[in-house]
NULUMFI-148740 format. One record per residue (C-alpha): residue in three letters; residue number from 1; chain; x, y, z. Coordinates in steps of 0.02 Angstrom, whole numbers, plus 50000, padded with zeros to 5 digits. Example, Ala and Ser with C-alpha at 12.3 -4.5 7.8 and 13.67 -1.06 7.14 Angstrom:
BEGIN
  rest   nr  kette      x      y      z
   Ala    1      A  50615  49775  50390
   Ser    2      A  50684  49947  50357
//
This chain:
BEGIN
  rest   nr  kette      x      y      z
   Unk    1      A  50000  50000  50000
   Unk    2      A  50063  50166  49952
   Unk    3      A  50060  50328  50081
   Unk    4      A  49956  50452  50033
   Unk    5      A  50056  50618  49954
   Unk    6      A  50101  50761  50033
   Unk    7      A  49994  50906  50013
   Unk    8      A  50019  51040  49886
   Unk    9      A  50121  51196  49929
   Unk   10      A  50018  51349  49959
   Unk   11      A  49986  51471  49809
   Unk   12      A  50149  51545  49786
   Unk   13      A  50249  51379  49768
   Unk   14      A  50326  51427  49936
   Unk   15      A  50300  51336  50097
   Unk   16      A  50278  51479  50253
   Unk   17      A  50412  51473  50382
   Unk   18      A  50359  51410  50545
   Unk   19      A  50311  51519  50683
   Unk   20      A  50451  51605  50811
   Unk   21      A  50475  51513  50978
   Unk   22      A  50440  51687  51052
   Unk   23      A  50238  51633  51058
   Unk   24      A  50196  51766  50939
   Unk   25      A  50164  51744  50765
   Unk   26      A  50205  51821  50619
   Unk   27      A  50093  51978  50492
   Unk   28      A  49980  51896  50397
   Unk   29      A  50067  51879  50191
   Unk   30      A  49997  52005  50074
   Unk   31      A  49853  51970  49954
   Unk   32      A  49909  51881  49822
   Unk   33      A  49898  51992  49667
   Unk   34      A  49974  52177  49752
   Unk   35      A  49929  52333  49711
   Unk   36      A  49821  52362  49526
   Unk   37      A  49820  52525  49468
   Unk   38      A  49682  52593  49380
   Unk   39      A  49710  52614  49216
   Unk   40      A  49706  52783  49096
   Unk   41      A  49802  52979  49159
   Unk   42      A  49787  53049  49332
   Unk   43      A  49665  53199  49317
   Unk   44      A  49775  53369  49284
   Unk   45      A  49812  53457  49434
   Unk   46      A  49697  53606  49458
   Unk   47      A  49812  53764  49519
   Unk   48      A  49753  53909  49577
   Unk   49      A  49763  54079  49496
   Unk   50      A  49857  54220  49492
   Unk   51      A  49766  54333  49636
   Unk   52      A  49720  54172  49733
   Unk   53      A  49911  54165  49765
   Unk   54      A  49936  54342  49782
   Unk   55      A  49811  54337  49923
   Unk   56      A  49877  54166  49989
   Unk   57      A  50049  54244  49992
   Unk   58      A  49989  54392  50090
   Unk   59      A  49904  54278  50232
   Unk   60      A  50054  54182  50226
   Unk   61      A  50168  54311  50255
   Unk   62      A  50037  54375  50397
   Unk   63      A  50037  54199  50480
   Unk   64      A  50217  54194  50501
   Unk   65      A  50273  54397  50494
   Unk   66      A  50170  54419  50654
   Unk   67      A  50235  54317  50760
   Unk   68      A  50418  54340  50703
   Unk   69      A  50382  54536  50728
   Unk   70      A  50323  54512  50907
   Unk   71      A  50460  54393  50946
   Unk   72      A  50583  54517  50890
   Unk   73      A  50509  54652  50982
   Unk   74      A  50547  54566  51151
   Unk   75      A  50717  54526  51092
   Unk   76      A  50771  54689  51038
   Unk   77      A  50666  54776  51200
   Unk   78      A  50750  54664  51320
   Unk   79      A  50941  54689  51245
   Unk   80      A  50942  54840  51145
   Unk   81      A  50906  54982  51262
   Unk   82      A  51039  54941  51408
   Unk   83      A  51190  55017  51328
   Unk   84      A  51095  55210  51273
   Unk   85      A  51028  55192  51453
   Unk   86      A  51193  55193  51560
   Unk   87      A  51260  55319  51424
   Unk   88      A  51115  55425  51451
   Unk   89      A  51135  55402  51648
   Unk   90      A  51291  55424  51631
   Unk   91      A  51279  55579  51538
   Unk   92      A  51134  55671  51654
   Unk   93      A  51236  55628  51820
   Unk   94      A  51403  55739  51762
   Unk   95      A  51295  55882  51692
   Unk   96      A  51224  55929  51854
   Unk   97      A  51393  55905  51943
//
């Protein structure tokens, strides 16, 4: 009597490896057959005018000029006005000596 034969490989002609001794197994394969694109042109891209961007631009610029401005404003108040100070000081103290 002859044994019985082994069963076929799975679709791929591949057998899967067997699962880690860690207990966990692995990602399911991907579908067979991967990605299909549909066929024909991606649509043309639809930009936007010319004073759609000008306007863009300016809220843009308003966005990020804003903050930068007020930013600066602390920086430049905290640091710039010590050195004309003491000269000033300095200056007002030896006229009324």
């Amino acid at each position: 009597m002859q044994s019985p034969p082994p069963p076929p490989p799975p679709s791929g002609g591949m057998m899967p490896p067997p699962p880690p001794s860690g207990g966990m197994m692995p990602p399911p394969p991907p579908p067979m057959g991967g990605y299909q694109p549909v066929p024909g042109y991606a649509p043309a891209a639809n930009y936007g005018g010319f004073w759609i961007r000008v306007v863009a631009r300016l809220v843009d610029g308003l966005i990020i000029g804003v903050p930068f401005a007020i930013l600066f404003l602390i920086v430049a108040g905290a640091t710039a006005p010590t050195a004309p100070r003491r000269r000033l000081l300095e200056a007002s103290s030896s006229s009324f000596t």
